[in-house]
LUMGURO-845114 format. One record per residue (C-alpha): x, y, z. Coordinates in steps of 0.1 Angstrom, whole numbers, padded with zeros to 4 digits, always signed. Last residue first. Layout:
BEGIN
XYZ...
// end
This chain:
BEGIN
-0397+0378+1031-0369+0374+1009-0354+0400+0994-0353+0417+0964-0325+0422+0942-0321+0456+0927-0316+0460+0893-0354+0471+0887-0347+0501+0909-0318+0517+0879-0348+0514+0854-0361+0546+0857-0326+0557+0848-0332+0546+0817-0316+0526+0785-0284+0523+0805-0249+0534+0794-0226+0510+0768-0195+0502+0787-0168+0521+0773-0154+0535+0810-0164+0501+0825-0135+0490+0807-0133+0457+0784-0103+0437+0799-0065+0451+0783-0047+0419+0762-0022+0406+0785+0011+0416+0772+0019+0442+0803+0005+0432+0830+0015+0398+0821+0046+0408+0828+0045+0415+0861+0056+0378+0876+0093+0390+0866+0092+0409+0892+0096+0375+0914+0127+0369+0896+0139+0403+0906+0135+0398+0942+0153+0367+0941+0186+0384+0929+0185+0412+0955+0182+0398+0982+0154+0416+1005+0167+0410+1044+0148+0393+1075+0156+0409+1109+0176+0383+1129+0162+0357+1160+0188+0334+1167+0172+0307+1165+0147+0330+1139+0168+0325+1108+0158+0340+1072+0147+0309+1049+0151+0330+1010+0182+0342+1021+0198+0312+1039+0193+0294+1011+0212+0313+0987+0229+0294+0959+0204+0265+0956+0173+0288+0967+0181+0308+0942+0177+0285+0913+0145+0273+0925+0132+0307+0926+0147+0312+0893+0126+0282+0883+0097+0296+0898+0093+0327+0881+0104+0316+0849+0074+0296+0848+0050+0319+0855+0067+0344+0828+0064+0321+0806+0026+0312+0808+0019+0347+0806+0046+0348+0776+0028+0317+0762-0010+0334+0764+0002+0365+0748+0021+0346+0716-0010+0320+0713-0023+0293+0730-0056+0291+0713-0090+0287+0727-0114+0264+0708-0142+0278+0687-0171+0256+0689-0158+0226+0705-0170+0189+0701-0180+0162+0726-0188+0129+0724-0166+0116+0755-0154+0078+0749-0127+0084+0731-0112+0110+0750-0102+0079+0775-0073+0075+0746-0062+0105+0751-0061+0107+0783-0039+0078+0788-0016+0091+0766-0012+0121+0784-0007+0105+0816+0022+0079+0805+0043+0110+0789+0038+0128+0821+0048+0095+0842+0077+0091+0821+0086+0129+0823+0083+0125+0861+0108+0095+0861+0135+0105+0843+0133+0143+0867+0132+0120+0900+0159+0094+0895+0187+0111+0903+0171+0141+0925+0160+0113+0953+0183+0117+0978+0175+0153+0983+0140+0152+0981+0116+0174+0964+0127+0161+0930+0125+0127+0941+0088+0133+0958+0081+0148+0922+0092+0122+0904+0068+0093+0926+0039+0115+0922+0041+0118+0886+0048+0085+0876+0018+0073+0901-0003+0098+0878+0012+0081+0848+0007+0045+0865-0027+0051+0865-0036+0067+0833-0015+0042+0815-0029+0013+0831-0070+0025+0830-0063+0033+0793-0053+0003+0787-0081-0013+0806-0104+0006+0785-0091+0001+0752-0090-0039+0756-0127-0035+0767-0138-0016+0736-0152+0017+0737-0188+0027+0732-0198+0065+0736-0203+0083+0763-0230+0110+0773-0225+0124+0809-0240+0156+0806-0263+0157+0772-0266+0194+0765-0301+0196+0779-0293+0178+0810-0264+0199+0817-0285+0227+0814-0314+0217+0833-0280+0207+0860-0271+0244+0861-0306+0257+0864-0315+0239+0891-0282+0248+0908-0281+0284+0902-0322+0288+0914-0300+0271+0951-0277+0291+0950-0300+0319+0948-0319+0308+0970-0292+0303+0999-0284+0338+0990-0316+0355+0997-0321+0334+1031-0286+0344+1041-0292+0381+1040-0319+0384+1064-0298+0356+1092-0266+0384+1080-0291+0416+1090-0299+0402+1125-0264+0387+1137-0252+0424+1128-0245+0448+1101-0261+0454+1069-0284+0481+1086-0316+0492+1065-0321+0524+1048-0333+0511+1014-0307+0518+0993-0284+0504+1024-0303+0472+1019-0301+0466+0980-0260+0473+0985-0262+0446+1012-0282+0424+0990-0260+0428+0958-0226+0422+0980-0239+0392+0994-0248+0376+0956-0213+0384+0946-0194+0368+0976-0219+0336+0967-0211+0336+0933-0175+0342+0937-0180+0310+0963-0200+0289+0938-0176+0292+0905-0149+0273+0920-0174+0242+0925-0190+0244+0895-0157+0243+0877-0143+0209+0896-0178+0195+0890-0175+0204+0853-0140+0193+0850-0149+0161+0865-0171+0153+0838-0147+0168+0812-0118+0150+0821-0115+0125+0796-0125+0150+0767-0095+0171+0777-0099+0203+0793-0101+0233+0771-0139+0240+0773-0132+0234+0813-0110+0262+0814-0134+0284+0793-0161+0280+0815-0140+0291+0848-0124+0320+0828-0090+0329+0843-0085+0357+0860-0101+0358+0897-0097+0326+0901-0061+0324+0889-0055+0357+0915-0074+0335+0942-0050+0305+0937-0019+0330+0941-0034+0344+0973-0042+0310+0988-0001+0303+0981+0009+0340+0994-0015+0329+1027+0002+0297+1033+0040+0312+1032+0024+0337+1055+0013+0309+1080+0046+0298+1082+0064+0330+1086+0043+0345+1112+0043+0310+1130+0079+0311+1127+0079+0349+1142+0060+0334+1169+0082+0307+1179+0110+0329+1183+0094+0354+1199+0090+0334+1229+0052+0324+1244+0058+0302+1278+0030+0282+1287-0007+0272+1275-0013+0241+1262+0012+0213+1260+0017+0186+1239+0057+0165+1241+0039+0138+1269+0001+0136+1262+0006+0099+1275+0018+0110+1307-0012+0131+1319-0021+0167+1311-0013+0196+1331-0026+0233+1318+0001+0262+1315-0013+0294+1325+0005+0322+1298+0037+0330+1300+0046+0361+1281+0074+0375+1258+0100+0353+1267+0131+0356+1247+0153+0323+1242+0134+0305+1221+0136+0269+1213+0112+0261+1181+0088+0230+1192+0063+0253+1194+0033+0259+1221-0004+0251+1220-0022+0282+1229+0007+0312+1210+0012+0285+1180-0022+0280+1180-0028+0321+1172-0001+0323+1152-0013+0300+1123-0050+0309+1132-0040+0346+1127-0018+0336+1093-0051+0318+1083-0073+0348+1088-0050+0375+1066-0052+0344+1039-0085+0341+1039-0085+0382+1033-0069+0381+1004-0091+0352+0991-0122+0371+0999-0106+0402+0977-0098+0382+0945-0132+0369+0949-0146+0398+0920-0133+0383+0891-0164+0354+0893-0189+0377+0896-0176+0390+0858-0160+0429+0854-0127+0417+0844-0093+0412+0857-0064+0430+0837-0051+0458+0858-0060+0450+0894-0052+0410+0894-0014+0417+0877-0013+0443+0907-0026+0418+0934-0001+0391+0918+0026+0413+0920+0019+0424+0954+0012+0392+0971+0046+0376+0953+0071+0411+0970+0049+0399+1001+0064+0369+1001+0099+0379+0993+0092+0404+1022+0083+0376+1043+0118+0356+1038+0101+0321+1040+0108+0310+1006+0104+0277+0983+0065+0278+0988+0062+0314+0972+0081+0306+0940+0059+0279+0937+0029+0294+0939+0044+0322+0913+0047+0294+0890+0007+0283+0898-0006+0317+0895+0010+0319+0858+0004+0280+0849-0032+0295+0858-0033+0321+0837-0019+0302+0808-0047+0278+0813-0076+0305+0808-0062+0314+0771-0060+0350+0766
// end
């Protein structure tokens, strides 16, 4: 399976999720990309943060409703659930308060809100936790390929870190020690801050060693034209997609996004020239990876779709304050998210995992800690 098409899969149903408030549409997103997650992720430390990105999102709807209960809402709300004590501030503060009266309205916004965020964290984690960070950045563009590896560093150390934490706390209840507490995390961090830090060394020796940052020589008039069709491509891009977003700007948005693509990709080709690079067995886009793709896509174009006939489905009210409802139509777009847990090729199973040599060995697989 090619790494991108996992991503254009999280990314369509990342859009999906940011046209919609309704929170069982969102959580209709969580649960296919948790089951897509479960049946074809892999065994790797970096298919194991699925879980840490579940539960960022859990904290960021807390935050979302806890400063909406400290700092107020601008939604009007007409049943009071509380009043907390309100504290003055001077003149210039005027439209900020803290403390005060707590409605459900502006609660149930702040639930909606932050779970909007959460589904789109969510999404990103389920890319993270299925695509290949190493084979992403083989199938970047030879432009891109020193920020591609410090984009794919970067991703890789939290998994890395979650993975390392889990080794020590499983290597401390072998040995009878608590993993809980202000004293067992200031024993654990030690380990993992050397790990990361062994991980580093040996990530830039390898860099070193495979030529990192390399170029060949490229003449002046090709650099500047690549610098002007790079840059005005990515202004291209920003430019249609504000028109698309906005409703006075739907005329010229779509002409001008595809110019801006067409400007990008040219300038990335031509910076290619100056990367000497070459790739041993490049990843194809085949059938599996476009119907992943696909289905990603789909996803958040019927989401769009529905959100043009039906807006008041996918954005249920709270002023007045009504019980969300599941329509029908968006509901089954979102479904259509499952199929790559159906044409994605099947992960390697523990179950045919070859066994260990010995089970004498089984204590040598346990991490040791630091002193």
């Amino acid at each position: 399976m090619h790494p991108g098409a996992w991503w254009l899969w999280a990314l369509g149903l990342a859009v999906a999720a940011s046209r919609t408030t309704n929170p069982l549409l969102l959580a209709l997103v969580v649960a296919v990309a948790g089951y897509v997650v479960a049946a074809r992720r892999t065994d790797a430390p970096w298919a194991r943060s699925y879980l840490a990105f579940v539960k960022l999102g859990v904290l960021v709807i807390g935050i979302r409703v806890l400063f909406s209960t400290l700092l107020g809402s601008p939604i009007p709300g007409s049943h009071t659930l509380f009043t907390l004590p309100e504290v003055p501030l001077p003149d210039w503060a005027r439209g900020i308060r803290i403390g005060g009266r707590v409605t459900a309205e502006q609660l149930v916004f702040a639930l909606y809100d932050g779970a909007k965020l959460a589904a789109l964290l969510i999404c990103v984690g389920a890319a993270n936790a299925l695509a290949n960070p190493a084979r992403l950045l083989k199938c970047l563009p030879g432009a891109l390929y020193e920020v591609g590896v410090a984009v794919v560093v970067a991703m890789t150390f939290a998994p890395n870190m979650v993975a390392d934490v889990a080794r020590l706390r499983t290597a401390r209840r072998l040995r009878g020690r608590p993993t809980g507490g202000i004293r067992a995390i200031a024993q654990i961090g030690l380990p993992v801050l050397e790990g990361a830090l062994e991980r580093s060394v040996a990530v830039a020796a390898s860099m070193d060693a495979r030529g990192y940052g390399r170029s060949a020589h490229v003449p002046p008039a090709v650099r500047r034209t690549t610098t002007v069709f790079t840059l005005g491509g990515l202004l291209g891009v920003c430019a249609g997609s504000y028109g698309l977003l906005a409703a006075e700007g739907a005329v010229y948005g779509l002409p001008l996004l595809l110019a801006g693509l067409f400007a990008a990709v040219v300038g990335l080709r031509l910076g290619g020239r100056r990367s000497l690079r070459t790739r041993y067995r490049p990843d194809l886009f085949g059938v599996r990876s476009w119907l992943v793709a696909g289905s990603g896509a789909a996803v958040a174009a019927l989401m769009i779709w529905a959100g043009s006939l039906h807006p008041e489905a996918l954005h249920p009210s709270v002023v007045p304050l009504v019980a969300p409802v599941l329509p029908l139509w968006p509901a089954l777009a979102i479904a259509v998210g499952l199929l790559p847990a159906f044409v994605a090729p099947v992960p390697p199973s523990a179950a045919t995992a070859p066994a260990p040599a010995a089970s004498t060995s089984a204590s040598a697989s346990v991490p040791e800690e630091s002193p």
